[in-house]
N, C-alpha and C positions, 0 to 999 in steps of 0.2 A: 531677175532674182536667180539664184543660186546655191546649191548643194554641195558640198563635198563628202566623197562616200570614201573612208580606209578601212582595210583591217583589221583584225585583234593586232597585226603588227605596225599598223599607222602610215600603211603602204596606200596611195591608190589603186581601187576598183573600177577597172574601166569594164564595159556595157552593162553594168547595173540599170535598172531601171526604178526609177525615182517620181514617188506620186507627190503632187503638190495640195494643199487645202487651205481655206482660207474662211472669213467670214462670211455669211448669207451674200446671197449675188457676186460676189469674184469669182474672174474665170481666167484661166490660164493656157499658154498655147507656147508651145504645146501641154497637152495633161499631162504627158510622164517621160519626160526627156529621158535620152539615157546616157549615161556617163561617157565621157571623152577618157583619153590615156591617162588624164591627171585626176581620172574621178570624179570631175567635175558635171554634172547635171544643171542644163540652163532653161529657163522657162522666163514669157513674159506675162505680167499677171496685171489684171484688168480687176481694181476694187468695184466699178459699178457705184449702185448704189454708196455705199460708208465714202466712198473718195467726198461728197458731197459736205462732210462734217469737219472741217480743219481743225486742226490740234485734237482728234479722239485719236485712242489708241487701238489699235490692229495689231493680229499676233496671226501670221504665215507659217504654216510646216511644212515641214518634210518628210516623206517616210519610204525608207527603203529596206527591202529582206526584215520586216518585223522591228525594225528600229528606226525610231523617230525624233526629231528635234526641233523647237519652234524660236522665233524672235519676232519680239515685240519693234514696234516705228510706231511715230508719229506722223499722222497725214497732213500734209501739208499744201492741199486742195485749198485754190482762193476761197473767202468768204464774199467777195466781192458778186454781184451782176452788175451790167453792164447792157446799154442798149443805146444807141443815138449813131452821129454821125463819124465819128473818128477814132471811136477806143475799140470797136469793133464792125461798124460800117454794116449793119445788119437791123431790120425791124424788131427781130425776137429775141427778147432779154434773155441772155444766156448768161451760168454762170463761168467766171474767167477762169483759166486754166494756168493763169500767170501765180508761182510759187514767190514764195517770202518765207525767212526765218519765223517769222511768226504773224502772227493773225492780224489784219486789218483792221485798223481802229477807228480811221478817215479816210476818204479819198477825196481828190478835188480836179477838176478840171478846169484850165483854165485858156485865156483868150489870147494869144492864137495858136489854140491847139498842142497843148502841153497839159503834163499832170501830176501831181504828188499824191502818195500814197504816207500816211501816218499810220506803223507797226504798234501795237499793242505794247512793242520792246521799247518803245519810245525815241525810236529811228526814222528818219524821212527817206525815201524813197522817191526818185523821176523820173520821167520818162518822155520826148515828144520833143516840140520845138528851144531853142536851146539860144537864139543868138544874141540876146541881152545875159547870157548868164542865169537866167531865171533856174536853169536843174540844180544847179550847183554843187556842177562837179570839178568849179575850177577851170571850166574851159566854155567856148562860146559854140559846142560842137550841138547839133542836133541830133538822138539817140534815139532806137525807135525799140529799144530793151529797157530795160530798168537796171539801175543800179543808186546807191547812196547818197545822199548829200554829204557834202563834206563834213565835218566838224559840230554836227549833231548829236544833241543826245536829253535824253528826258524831256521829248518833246509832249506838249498835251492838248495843241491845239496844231490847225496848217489853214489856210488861207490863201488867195492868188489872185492878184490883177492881173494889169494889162503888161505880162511879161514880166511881174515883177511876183515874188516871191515871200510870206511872211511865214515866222513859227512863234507860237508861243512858249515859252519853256516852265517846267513848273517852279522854279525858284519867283515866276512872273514877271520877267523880262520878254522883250520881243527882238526876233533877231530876223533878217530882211535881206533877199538879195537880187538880183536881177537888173532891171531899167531902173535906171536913175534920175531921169531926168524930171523934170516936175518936181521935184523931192520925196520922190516915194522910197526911200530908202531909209525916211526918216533920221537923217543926221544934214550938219550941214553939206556935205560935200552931195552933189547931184551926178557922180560916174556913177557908172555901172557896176554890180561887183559879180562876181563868179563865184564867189562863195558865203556864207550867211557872216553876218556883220550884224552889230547891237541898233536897234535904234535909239534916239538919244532917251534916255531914260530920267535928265534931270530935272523932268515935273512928273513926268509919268510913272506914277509907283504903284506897284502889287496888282500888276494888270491879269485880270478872270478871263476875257474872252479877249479875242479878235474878230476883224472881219476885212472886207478887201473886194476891189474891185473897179473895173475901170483904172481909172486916173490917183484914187485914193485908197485909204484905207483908214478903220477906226479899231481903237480900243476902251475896254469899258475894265476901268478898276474895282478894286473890291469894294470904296466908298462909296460906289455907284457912279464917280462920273467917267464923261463919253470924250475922247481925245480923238483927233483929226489929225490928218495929213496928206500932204501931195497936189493933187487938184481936181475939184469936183467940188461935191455939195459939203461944205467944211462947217456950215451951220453958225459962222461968224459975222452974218449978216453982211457979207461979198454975194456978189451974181454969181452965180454956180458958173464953175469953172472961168470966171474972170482973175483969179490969183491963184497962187502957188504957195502951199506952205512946207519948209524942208523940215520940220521939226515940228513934235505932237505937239498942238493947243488945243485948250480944254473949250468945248461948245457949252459955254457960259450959261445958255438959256436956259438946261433942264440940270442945274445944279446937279447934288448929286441922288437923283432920284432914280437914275438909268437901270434897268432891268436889263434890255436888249438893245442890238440894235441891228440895222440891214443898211447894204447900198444898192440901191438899183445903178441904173446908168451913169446918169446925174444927179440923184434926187436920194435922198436916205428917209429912213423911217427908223424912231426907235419907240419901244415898249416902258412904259415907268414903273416903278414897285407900285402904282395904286393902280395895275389894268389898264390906265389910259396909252395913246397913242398919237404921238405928234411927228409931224414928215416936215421937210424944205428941200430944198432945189430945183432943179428942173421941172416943170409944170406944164409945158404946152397939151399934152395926153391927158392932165388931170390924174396924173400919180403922186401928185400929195395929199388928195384927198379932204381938201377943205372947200369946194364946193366953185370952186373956179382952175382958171387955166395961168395964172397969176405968177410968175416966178417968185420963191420966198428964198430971200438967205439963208433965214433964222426960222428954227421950227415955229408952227404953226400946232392947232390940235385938229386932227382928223375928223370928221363930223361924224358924229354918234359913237365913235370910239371914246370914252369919256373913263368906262370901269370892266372890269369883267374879261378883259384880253388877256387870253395866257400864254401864247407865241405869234412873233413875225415872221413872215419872211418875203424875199425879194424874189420877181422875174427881173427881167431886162428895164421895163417901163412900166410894170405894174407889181403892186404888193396884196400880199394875201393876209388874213388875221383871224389866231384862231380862239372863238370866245368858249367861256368857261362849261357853256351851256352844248359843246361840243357842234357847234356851225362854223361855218367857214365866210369870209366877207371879202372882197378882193374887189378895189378899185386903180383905175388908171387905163392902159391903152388896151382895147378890145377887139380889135380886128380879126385877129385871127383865134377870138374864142377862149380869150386870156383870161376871162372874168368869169368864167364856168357857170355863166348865170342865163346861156340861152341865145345870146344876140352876141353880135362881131360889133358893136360901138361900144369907145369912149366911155367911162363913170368918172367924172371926178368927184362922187361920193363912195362909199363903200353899198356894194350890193352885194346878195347870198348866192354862193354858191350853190349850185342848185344839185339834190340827188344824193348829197352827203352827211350823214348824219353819224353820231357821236365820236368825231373825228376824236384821234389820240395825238398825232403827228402831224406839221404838216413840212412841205418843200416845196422845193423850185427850180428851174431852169431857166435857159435863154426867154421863154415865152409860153412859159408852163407852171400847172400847178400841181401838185399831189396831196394827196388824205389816206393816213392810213387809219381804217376804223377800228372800232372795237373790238369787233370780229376778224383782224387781223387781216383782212383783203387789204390791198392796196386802189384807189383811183386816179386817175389823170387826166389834164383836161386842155387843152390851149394850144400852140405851135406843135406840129405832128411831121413838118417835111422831113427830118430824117427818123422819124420811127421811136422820137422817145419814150413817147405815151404808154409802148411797149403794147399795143394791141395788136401789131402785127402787120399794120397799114402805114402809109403817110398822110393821114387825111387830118386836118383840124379839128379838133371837138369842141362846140361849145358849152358842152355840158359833158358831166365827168363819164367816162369809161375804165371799163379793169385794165388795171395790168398786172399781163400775167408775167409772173411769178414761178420762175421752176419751180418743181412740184417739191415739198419739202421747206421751203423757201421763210425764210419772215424778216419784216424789215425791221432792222436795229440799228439803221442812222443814213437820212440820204446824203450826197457823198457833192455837190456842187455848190460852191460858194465865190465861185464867178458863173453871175448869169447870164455870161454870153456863150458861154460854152454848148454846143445843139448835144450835150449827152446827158445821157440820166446812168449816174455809179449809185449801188446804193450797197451798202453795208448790208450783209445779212448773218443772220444762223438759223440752225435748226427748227425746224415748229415743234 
């Protein structure tokens, strides 16, 4: 920061001495610089505390020989934390220090080790491995900064497989770029692209959400149905990942009743407008939840998921579900404490999470689960080797623990919708 000190004749004052001030907790160094030959007074200044709030407004002064002057900025302090194995390589969730035109709306990480950020301006942002094209910046270069995707704009959703890339846009087209093969590009042609590209949109109309991961990807329109592509559990009654589809087909089974939906590895799970919950694909773990280890093409209903379910969501090989009555139920693979119900085995029925009660939120990781409660704490529970769980350790939990939370902190959207990724981003603001 910087002062300039003149005359009644608009000369520079050199060796004036210039106090700087700011809001509660900013500190400046030096405190009172003093002018160069051009007048000029330099200080660097530390917000502290307020840096922690993106987009508030801060007003800095200056005051020299009885006269003073101030200007207002906007801080533009991440909203983001961050904790796991690659976006900051550390056990304790800290919040990022990585700047944006404006506030974080999404973040996602995705497999192998790349990431998008979704701006509140309605601009994608990437950053991370790069060689299918997936940043799309127009080239197949690996970048370990952040910069735009190309040809973006009023985005409202972001999503990411395996290398491959999706955005929602609000007019409710899907636009896709990265690995192509498989048809996750969503059109006929299966290259790769480096920059975002439509997917074919000639059945698929007025699409609400997306999702993505692995080998595929789905979308759910506004008259509730669920569109597939790529390769994975496409819900067309094929053996999970026995075909390839290049272009969205509609999973015929759950007409259009679709609320939500999730993909784990193999295996998807979606939510219906009446609470229930039906899974297909991959099965050997017992993550689809119907009470065997059975491959299904075509959904199935979850056992005892029937009404009452108001959010999914997916790990790697196990799914979580949160009912109305604010508990949490999560079946499929348990080894390393995925099922936050006490034991490291297998369910292929749904069992309770154990410790968590009047959940609001829930999420997920590579092999993780979270619950934010009522009381605004966050918990975590499952795969812990690089620190996501954010307690401060690498240990697996089978039952939930805090995580902490910079002080100030509240979470307003976790940030991973590929769950292989070992990070946990989460969306926050202010408490």
């Amino acid at each position: 920061m910087t002062a300039t000190v003149r005359d009644t004749q608009s000369q520079p004052v050199a060796g004036a001495v210039v106090l700087f001030s700011g809001p509660s907790g900013a500190t400046f160094s030096p405190t009172s610089p003093v002018t160069d030959s051009s007048g000029i007074g330099t200080t660097s200044v530390d917000l502290g505390a307020p840096w922690t709030v993106p987009g508030k407004q801060e007003t800095l002064t200056a005051i020299c020989n009885g006269t003073s002057a101030s200007k207002s900025f906007t801080v533009l302090g991440s909203n983001v934390v961050a904790v796991g194995r690659t976006f900051n390589a550390q056990t304790q969730a800290y919040q990022t220090q990585l700047q944006f035109p404006s506030p974080v709306k999404q973040i996602v990480g995705g497999n192998p080790q790349f990431f998008l950020a979704l701006l509140e301006d309605g601009s994608v942002w990437g950053m991370g491995g790069n060689d299918r094209g997936q940043l799309g910046d127009g080239t197949t270069t690996s970048r370990a900064s952040w910069a735009p995707v190309l040809n973006l704009s009023n985005v409202q959703q972001i999503a990411l497989g395996y290398r491959a890339s999706f955005a929602l846009l609000s007019d409710g087209t899907v636009m896709a770029w990265g690995w192509g093969q498989v048809g996750m590009m969503g059109t006929t042609s299966r290259s790769d692209r480096s920059v975002p590209t439509p997917v074919d949109s000639s059945v698929m109309k007025n699409v609400t959400q997306i999702m993505a991961n692995g080998y595929s990807a789905f979308a759910v329109t506004a008259e509730g149905s669920l569109y597939s592509w790529g390769q994975g559990p496409l819900g067309d009654g094929s053996a999970p990942g026995s075909v390839s589809r290049s272009t969205p087909g509609k999973v015929a089974a759950l007409g259009t009743s679709v609320s939500t939906a999730t993909i784990q590895n193999q295996a998807a799970v979606a939510l219906l407008k009446d609470g229930s919950v039906w899974a297909w694909g991959a099965n050997s773990d017992g993550q689809v939840g119907d009470g065997t280890t059975v491959h299904r093409g075509a959904p199935v209903q979850v056992i005892g998921m029937t009404s009452g379910v108001t959010s999914i969501v997916s790990g790697t090989v196990m799914a979580y579900a949160l009912r109305s009555d604010g508990t949490v139920w999560a079946w499929g693979r348990g080894d390393q404490g995925s099922l936050g119900n006490g034991a490291t085995t297998n369910s292929s029925t749904p069992v309770r999470v154990l410790g968590v009660a009047g959940v609001q939120t829930l999420g997920a990781s590579e092999g993780a689960g979270y619950a934010v409660l009522s009381d605004g704490s966050l918990k975590a529970w499952g795969y812990n080797a690089y620190g996501q769980l954010g307690d401060s350790s690498t240990v697996n939990r089978s039952t939930p623990v805090t995580f902490a939370l910079p002080a100030g902190r509240r979470v307003v959207r976790f940030g991973n919708s590929s769950n292989a990724s070992s990070d946990m981003l989460v969306v926050t603001a202010a408490v």
